[in-house]
C-alpha positions in Angstrom: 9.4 29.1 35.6 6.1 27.3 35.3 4.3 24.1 36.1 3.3 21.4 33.6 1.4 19.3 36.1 -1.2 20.9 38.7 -0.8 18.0 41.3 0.8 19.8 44.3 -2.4 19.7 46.3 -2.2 15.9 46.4 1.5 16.5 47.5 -0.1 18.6 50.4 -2.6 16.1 51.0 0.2 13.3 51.2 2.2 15.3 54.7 -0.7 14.2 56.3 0.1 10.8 57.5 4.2 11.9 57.4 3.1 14.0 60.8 1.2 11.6 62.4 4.2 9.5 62.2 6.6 12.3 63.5 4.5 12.1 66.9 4.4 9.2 67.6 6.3 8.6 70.5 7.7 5.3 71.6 7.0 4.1 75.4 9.9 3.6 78.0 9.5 0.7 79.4 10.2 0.8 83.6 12.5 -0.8 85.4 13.6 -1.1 89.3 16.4 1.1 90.4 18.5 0.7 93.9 18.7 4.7 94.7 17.0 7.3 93.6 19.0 10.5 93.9 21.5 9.6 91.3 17.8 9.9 88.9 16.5 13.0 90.7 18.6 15.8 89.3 18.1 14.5 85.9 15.0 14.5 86.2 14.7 18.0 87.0 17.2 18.9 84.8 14.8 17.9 81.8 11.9 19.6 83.7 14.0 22.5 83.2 14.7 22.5 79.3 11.2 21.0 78.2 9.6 24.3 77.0 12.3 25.0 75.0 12.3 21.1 73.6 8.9 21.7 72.4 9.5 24.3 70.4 12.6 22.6 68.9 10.7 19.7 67.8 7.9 21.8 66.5 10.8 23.9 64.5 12.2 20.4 63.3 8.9 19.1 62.4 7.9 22.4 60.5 11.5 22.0 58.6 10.5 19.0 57.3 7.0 19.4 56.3 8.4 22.0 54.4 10.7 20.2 53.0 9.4 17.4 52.4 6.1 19.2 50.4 8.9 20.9 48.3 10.0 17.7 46.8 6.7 16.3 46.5 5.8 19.7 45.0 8.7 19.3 42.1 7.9 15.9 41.8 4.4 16.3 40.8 4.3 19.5 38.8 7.4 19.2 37.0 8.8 23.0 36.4 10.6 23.9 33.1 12.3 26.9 31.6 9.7 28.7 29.7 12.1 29.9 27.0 12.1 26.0 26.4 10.8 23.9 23.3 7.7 21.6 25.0 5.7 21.2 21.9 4.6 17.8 21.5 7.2 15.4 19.6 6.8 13.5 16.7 9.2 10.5 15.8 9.7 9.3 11.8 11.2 5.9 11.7 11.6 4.9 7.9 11.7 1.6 7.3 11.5 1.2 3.8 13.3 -1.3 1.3 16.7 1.3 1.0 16.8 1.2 5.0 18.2 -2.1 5.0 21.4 -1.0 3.8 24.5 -1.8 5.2 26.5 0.8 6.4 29.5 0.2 8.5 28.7 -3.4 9.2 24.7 -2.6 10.4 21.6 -1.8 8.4 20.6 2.0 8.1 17.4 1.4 9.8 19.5 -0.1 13.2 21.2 3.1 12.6 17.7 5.0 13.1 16.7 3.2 16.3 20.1 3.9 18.1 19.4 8.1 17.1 15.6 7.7 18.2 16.5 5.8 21.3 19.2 8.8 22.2 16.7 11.5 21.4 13.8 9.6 23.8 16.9 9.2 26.6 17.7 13.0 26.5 13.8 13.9 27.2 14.2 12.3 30.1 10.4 11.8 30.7 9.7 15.8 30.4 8.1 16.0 27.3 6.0 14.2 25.5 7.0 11.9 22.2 4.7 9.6 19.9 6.4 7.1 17.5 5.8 5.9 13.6 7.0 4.4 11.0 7.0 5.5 7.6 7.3 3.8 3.9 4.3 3.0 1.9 2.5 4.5 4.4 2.3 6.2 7.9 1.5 3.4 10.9 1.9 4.5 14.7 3.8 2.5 17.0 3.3 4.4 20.0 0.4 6.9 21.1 1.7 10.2 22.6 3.2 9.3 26.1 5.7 10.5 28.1 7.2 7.0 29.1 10.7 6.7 28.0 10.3 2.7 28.2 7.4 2.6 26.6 8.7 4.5 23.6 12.2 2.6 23.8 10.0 -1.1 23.0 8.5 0.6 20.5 11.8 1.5 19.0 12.4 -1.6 19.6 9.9 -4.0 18.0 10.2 -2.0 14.8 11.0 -4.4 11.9 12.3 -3.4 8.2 10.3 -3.6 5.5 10.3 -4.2 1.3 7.9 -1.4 0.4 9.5 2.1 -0.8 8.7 5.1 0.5 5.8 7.6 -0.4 6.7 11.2 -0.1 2.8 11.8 -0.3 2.3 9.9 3.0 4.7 12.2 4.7 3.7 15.5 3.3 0.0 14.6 4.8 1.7 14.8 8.1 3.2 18.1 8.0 0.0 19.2 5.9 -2.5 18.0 8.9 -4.2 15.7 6.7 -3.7 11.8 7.8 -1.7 12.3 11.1 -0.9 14.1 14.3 -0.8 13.8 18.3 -4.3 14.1 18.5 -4.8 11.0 16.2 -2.2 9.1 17.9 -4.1 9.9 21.2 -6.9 8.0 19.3 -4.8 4.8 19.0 -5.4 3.3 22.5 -3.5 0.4 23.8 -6.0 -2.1 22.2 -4.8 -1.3 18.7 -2.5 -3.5 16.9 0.8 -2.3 16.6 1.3 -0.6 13.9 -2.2 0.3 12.9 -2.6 2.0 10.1 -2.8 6.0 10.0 -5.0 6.5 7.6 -7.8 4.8 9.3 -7.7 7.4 11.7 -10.0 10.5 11.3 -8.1 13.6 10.4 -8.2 16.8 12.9 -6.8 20.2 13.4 -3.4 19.5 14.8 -1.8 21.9 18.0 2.1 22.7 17.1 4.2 19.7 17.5 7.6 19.0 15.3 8.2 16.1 13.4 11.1 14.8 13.2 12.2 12.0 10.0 15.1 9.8 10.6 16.4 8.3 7.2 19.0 7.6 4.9 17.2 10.6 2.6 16.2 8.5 -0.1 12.9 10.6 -0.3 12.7 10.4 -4.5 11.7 14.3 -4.0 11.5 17.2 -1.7 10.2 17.1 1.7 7.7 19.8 3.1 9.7 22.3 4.7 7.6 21.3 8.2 9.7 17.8 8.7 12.7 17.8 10.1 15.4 15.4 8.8 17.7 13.3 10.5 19.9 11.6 8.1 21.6 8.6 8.9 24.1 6.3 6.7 26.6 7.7 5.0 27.4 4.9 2.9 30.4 4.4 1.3 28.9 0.6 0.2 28.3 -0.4 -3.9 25.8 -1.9 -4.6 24.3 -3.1 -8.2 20.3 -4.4 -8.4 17.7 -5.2 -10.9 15.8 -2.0 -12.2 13.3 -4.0 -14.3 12.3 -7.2 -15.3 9.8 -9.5 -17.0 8.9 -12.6 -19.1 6.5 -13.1 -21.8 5.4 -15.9 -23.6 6.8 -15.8 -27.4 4.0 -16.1 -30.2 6.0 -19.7 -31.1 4.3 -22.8 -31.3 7.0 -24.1 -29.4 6.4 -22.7 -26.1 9.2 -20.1 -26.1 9.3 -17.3 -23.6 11.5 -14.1 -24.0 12.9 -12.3 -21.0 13.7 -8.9 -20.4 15.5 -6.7 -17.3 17.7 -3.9 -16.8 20.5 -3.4 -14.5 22.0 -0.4 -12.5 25.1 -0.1 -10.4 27.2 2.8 -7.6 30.3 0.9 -8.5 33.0 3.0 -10.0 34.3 0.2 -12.7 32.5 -2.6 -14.4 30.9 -5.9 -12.5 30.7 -9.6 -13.4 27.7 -11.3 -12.2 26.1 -14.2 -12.8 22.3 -14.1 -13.7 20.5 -16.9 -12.7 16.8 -18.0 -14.5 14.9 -20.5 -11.7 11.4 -22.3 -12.0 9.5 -22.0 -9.1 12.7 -23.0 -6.6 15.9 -21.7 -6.5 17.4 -24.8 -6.8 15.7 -25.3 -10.0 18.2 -23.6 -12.3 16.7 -23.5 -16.0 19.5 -20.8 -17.5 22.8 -18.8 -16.1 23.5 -15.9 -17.9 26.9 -14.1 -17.5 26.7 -10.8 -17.2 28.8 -7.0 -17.2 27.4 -4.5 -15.5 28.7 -1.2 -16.4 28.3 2.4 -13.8 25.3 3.7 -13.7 21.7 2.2 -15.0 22.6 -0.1 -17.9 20.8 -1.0 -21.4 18.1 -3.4 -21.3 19.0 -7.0 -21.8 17.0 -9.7 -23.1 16.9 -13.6 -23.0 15.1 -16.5 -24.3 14.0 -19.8 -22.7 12.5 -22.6 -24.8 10.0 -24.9 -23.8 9.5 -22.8 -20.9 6.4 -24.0 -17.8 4.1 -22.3 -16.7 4.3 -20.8 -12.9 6.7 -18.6 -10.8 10.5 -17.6 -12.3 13.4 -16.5 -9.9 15.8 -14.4 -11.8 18.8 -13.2 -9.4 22.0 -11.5 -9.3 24.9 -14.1 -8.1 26.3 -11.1 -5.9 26.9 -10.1 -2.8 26.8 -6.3 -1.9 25.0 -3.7 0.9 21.8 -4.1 -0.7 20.1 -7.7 -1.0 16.4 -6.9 -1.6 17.2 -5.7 -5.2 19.0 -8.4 -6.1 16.0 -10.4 -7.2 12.9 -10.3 -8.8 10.0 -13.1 -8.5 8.5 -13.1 -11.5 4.9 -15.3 -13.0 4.2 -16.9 -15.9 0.2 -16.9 -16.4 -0.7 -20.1 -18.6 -2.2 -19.5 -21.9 -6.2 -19.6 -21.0 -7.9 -18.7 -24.4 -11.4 -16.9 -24.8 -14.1 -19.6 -26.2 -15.8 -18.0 -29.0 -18.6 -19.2 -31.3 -20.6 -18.4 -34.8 -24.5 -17.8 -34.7 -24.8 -16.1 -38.5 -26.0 -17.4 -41.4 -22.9 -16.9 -43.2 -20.4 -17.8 -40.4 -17.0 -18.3 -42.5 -15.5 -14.5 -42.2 -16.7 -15.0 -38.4 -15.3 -17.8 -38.1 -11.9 -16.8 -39.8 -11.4 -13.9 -37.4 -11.2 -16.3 -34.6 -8.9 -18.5 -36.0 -6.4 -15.8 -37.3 -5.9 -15.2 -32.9 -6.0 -18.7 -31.9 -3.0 -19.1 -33.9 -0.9 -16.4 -32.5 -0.7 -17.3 -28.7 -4.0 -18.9 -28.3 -5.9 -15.3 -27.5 -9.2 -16.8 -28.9 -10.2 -20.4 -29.3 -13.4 -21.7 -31.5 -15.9 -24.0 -29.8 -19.4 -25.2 -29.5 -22.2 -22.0 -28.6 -22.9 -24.0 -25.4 -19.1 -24.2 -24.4 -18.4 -20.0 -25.3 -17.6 -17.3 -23.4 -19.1 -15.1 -26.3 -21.3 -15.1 -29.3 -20.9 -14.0 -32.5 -23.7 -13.4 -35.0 -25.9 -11.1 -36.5 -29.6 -10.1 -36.1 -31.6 -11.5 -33.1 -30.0 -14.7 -32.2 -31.2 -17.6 -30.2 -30.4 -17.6 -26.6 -31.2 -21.6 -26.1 -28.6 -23.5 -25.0 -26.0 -20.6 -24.2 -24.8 -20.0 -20.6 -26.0 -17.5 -18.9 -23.3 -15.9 -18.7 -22.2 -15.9 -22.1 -21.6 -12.1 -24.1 -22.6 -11.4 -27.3 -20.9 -9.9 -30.3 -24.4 -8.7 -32.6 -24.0 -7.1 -36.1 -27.0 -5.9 -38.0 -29.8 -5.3 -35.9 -33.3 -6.9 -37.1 -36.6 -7.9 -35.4 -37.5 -7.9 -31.9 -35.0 -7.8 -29.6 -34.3 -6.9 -25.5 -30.7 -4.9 -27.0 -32.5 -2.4 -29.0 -35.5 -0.4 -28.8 -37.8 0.8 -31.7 -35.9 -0.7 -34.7 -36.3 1.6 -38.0 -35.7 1.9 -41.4 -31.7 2.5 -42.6 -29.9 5.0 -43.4 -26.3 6.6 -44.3 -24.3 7.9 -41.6 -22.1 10.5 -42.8 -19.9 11.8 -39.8 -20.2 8.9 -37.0 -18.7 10.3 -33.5 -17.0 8.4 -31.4 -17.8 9.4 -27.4 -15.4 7.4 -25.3 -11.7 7.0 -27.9 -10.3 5.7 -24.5 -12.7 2.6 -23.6 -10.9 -0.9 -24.3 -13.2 -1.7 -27.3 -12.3 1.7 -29.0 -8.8 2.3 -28.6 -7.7 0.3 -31.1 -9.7 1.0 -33.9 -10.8 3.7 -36.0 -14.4 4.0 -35.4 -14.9 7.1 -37.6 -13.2 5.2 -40.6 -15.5 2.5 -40.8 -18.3 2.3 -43.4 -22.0 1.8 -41.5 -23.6 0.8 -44.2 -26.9 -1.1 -43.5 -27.3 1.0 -40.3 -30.8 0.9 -38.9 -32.9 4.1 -37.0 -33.1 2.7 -33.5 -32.8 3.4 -29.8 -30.6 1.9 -27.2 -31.8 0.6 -24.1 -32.1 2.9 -20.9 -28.7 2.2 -19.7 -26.8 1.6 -22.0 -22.9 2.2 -23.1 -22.7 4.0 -26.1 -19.4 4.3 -27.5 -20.2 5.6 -31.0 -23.4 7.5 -32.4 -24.1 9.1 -36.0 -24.4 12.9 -37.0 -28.6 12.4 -35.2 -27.0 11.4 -32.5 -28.3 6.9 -33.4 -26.1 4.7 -31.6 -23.7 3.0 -33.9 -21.4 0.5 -31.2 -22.7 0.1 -27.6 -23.1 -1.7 -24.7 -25.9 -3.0 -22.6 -26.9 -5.6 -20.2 -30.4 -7.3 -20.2 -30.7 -9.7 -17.2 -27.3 -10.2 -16.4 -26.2 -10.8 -19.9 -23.8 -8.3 -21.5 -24.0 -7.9 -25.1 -22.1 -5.1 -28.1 -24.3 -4.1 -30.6 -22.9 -3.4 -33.8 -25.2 -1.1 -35.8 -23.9 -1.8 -39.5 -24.1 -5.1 -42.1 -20.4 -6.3 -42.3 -21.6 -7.9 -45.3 -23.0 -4.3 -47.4 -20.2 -2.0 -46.3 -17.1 -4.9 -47.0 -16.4 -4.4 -43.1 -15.5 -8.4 -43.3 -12.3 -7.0 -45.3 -12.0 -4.4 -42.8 -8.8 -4.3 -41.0 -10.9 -3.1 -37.7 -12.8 -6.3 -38.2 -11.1 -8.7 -36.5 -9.6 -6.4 -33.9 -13.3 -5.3 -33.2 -13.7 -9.1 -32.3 -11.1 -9.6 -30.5 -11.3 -6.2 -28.6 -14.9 -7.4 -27.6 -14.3 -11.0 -26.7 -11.4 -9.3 -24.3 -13.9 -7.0 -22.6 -16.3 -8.9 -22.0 -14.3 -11.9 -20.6 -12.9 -9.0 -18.3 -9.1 -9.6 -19.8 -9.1 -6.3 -21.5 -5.2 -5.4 -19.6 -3.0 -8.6 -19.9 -1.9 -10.1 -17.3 1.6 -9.1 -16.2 4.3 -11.3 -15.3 5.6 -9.3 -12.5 5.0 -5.1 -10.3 7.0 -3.5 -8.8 6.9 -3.4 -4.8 4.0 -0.8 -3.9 1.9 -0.9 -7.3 -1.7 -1.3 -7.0 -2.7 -4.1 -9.5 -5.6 -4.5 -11.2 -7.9 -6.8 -10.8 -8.7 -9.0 -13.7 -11.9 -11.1 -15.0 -15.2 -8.9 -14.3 -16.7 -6.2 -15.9 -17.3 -2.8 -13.9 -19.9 -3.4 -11.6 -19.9 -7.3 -11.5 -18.9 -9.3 -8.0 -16.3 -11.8 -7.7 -14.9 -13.2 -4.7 -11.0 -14.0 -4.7 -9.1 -16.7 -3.2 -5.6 -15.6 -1.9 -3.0 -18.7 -1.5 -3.6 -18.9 2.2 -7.0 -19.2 1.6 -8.5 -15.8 2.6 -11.3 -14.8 0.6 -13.3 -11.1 -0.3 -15.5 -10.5 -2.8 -15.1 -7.1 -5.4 
C-alpha cells in the first residue's frame, strides 16, 4: 500500500481541538436536599471507583484519538493498491461532423458523453483525468483535476461540431508534440473553454494513457499509443453530397453550369429530390429529380440560365441519420474583369489580345490608361496619369528606365532557360519555344524575379517592383520575332494581367469543411486588410 497525499500531519494537527472538547466537563448545578444519608453512601461509593474511572476515560479518550486520526489519516492520503494503473488520464471526445449521427434514436457524440461520464464516475475522485475534444483540432475542456464534477460539466458543455477530423492532430498527442497533462496544467481556469491546443508550448510528457471515444471514422490508422473507444454501431443509411460546384458558362447569356456527386450506405436505389435555391431556401430556382444508386455515384451536372450572382443552396429533399451532408452552400462570385490598356506605338495586336478575353467571360476588359489595372506597351512608357498602383506589361526594352539596368546591344539567344516552370506567369506557356528576337544585353534590378534567362545567363521574362509599382519585363520585339502570331502571346497577357491583379487561382464557388483557402487580390508580400460579414477586420 502507499500514500498519494502526504497530509496526515494536518490530520494529527486537527485532534487537537477534538481533546479539548472531550474534557470539558459540564457543571452540576446544586440543589437543597431534606436528608443527607440517603447521599452519603453514594457519595463514597464513587470515592471508591474514581481511580479506576480515570483511567477508563483516559482508555476511552485514547480509543478515539486513535480512531479518529485513522480516518483523518485515510482521508487525507488516500492509499491505493500499488499493482494499480494511476497514470494520469487523458479523455478524447470527438466531435466532428460524422458524430452527429444518429444511432438508436441519439447522436453518436451523446453516445460519447454517457461512456466518458461512466469512466469519470468509476474513478471516483482517485485519479486524476483532463478532458478534450478532438476534430480539426485538439482543444481542452478541462485541465488535469481530480474533480469528478468538474469534469462531468465539462462533459457536459461539449457541443457537436461540422469540421472533420484530422488524424494529424491526434497522432501529435500520442507523439508528445501539441499536447499532454503538463499542457493542460497550463490552461488555468481563466482560459476560454475550449482553448486551442496548439497554442500551448509543447513539453516532455510523464506516462499518461489516452483514451479516444468515437464512432472510428479516423480516414486512417491511429498511433498504436491511443486507445479507442468506439461508440455507434449504426445500422442507419444515409445518402449525402460528396461534391459540388457552379460555374458561370462562357455564354453571353448569363448561364451557369452545375456539377455534384452523390454517395449512399443504402442497399437499393434512392429517389430524392435536388433542390437549386438563391440565397434562401425558400427561393427555389430548379428541382432536379434524382436516383441514387449504392455506393458513391457518377457525377451529375445541371444548368441554370440567367442565373444571379450571390449564394446557391443545393439540398437533398431527404431525411436520413446524417443531416450535415445533405447540403452544400455554394457562391457565385460576379464577373469583375481586369482593366487593361495600350501604350505602344502600334497598339492593334495589343489591343486584340484583350478583346479575344473580354469576350469569353469578361476575364479582361479594355479601358482608358488612367482607369487600368495594367499597362501594356513597349519600351519606356510614360507613367503620367496612371495610378499608382497600376502594373505594367513592357516588351522591348529601350532607353532609360528604373526596370532595367545597363541596357546593351542585342543579340540571339539560342537556349533560353526557364528558372521557375511553376510560377503563375510560366505555367502555361512555353517559354523555351518562343523566338527572342530583338533581345537586348542588360541587367535586372537588384531584386528582381527572374523567371527566364538566356544561355549568359541575361534575363529574358521577369519581375520587379520600383516604388511600389510592379512591372514584367519582356526582353524580346513581338514585332521582329512574329511573337504577335504567337499562340503564347495572348496567354502571356492574360497570365500577367492575372498576377498582377493578384487573381492568378480563380475564385471557387465552394471548399470543403476544413480547407484552408487562399486568399485572393495581392501579390506576395503586399498588405491588405479584410472585412469579414460581421465586420471584423485583419490585415495580410
Amino acid at each position: 500500500m502507499s500514500f498519494a497525499n502526504p497530509l496526515f500531519f494536518w490530520g494529527l494537527l486537527s485532534l487537537i481541538p477534538l481533546a479539548a472538547i472531550y474534557f470539558l466537563k459540564v457543571r452540576p448545578a446544586r440543589k437543597p436536599a431534606t436528608a443527607w444519608f440517603l447521599w452519603d453512601s453514594i457519595f463514597q461509593e464513587n470515592r471508591a471507583r474514581t481511580l479506576f474511572q480515570r483511567f477508563r476515560d483516559l482508555f476511552s479518550l485514547l480509543l478515539l484519538l486513535a480512531l479518529c486520526f485513522a480516518a483523518v489519516v485515510m482521508a487525507t492520503a488516500r492509499p491505493f493498491l500499488t499493482g494499480e494503473d494511476r497514470r494520469d488520464l487523458v479523455l478524447l471526445i470527438d466531435n466532428s461532423a460524422s458524430m452527429n449521427a444518429i444511432d438508436g434514436g441519439q447522436s453518436r457524440l451523446d453516445r460519447a458523453k454517457q461512456v466518458a461520464a461512466q469512466i469519470v464516475q468509476a474513478l471516483n475522485g482517485t485519479q486524476r483525468c483532463s478532458l478534450a475534444t478532438v476534430a480539426q483540432t485538439v482543444s481542452f475542456r478541462s485541465n488535469l483535476t481530480d474533480n469528478p464534477k468538474e469534469l462531468l460539466d465539462a462533459i457536459e458543455s461539449i457541443q457537436p461540431g461540422s469540421m472533420p477530423l484530422s488524424l494529424a492532430a491526434l497522432n501529435r498527442i500520442a507523439e508528445g508534440q501539441a499536447s499532454g497533462i503538463k499542457q493542460a496544467n497550463q490552461l488555468n481556469q481563466s482560459n476560454e473553454a475550449g482553448a486551442n491546443v496548439a497554442d500551448v508550448p509543447a513539453t516532455e510528457q510523464p506516462g499518461h494513457r489516452v483514451i479516444l471515444i468515437s464512432d472510428g471514422v479516423l480516414g486512417g490508422e491511429l498511433n498504436a499509443s491511443i486507445e479507442l473507444l468506439k461508440v455507434g454501431e449504426s445500422t442507419e443509411q444515409n445518402v449525402g453530397l460528396v461534391g459540388c460546384d457552379l460555374q458561370r458558362l462562357p455564354t453571353a447569356d448569363g448561364r451557369i453550369g452545375g456539377f455534384l456527386q452523390t454517395a449512399s450506405t443504402f442497399e437499393n436505389p434512392v429517389l430524392v429530390d435536388l433542390s437549386v435555391c438563391h440565397e434562401t431556401a425558400d427561393n427555389l430556382v430548379k428541382l432536379i429529380p434524382l436516383e441514387i444508386q449504392p455506393g458513391i455515384n457518377r457525377a451529375e451536372v445541371f444548368e441554370i440560365g440567367d442565373a444571379a450572382d450571390g449564394r446557391w443552396i443545393i439540398r437533398l429533399e431527404t431525411e436520413d441519420c446524417l443531416e450535415d451532408d445533405n447540403t452544400a452552400w455554394v457562391v457565385l462570385p460576379p464577373r469583375v474583369p481586369i482593366e487593361e490598356a495600350v501604350a505602344a506605338d502600334y497598339p492593334w495586336f495589343y489591343e486584340n489580345s484583350v478583346v479575344a478575353f473580354s469576350r469569353s467571360g469578361d476575364l479582361l476588359q479594355l479601358v482608358d490608361p488612367a482607369a487600368a489595372r495594367l499597362v501594356i506597351g513597349s519600351g519606356n512608357i510614360r507613367l503620367e496619369g496612371l495610378a499608382a498602383d497600376t502594373g505594367l506589361l513592357l516588351f522591348r526594352p529601350e532607353g532609360e528606365s528604373p526596370w532595367w539596368n545597363d541596357l546593351g546591344e542585342e543579340f540571339a539567344p539560342t537556349i533560353p532557360r526557364v528558372l521557375d516552370e511553376n510560377h503563375p506567369v510560366m505555367r502555361h506557356m512555353d517559354a523555351t519555344g518562343v523566338d527572342y528576337s530583338g533581345a537586348r544585353k542588360l541587367r535586372a534590378p537588384p531584386g528582381s524575379e527572374i523567371w527566364v534567362v538566356a544561355e549568359d545567363e541575361t534575363p529574358l521574362i521577369w519581375r520587379t517592383t520600383v516604388a511600389g509599382r510592379n512591372a514584367v519585363v519582356v526582353n524580346l520585339d513581338p514585332g521582329a520575332g512574329g511573337f504577335f502570331l504567337s499562340p503564347w502571346f495572348p496567354v502571356l497577357v492574360y497570365s500577367t494581367a492575372t498576377h498582377l491583379a493578384g487573381r492568378t487561382e480563380p475564385v471557387r464557388s465552394t471548399w470543403a469543411t476544413g480547407s484552408t483557402v487562399p486568399v485572393q487580390g495581392h501579390l506576395p508580400g503586399e498588405s491588405t486588410t479584410w472585412t469579414a460579414p460581421d465586420g471584423t477586420s485583419w490585415s495580410t
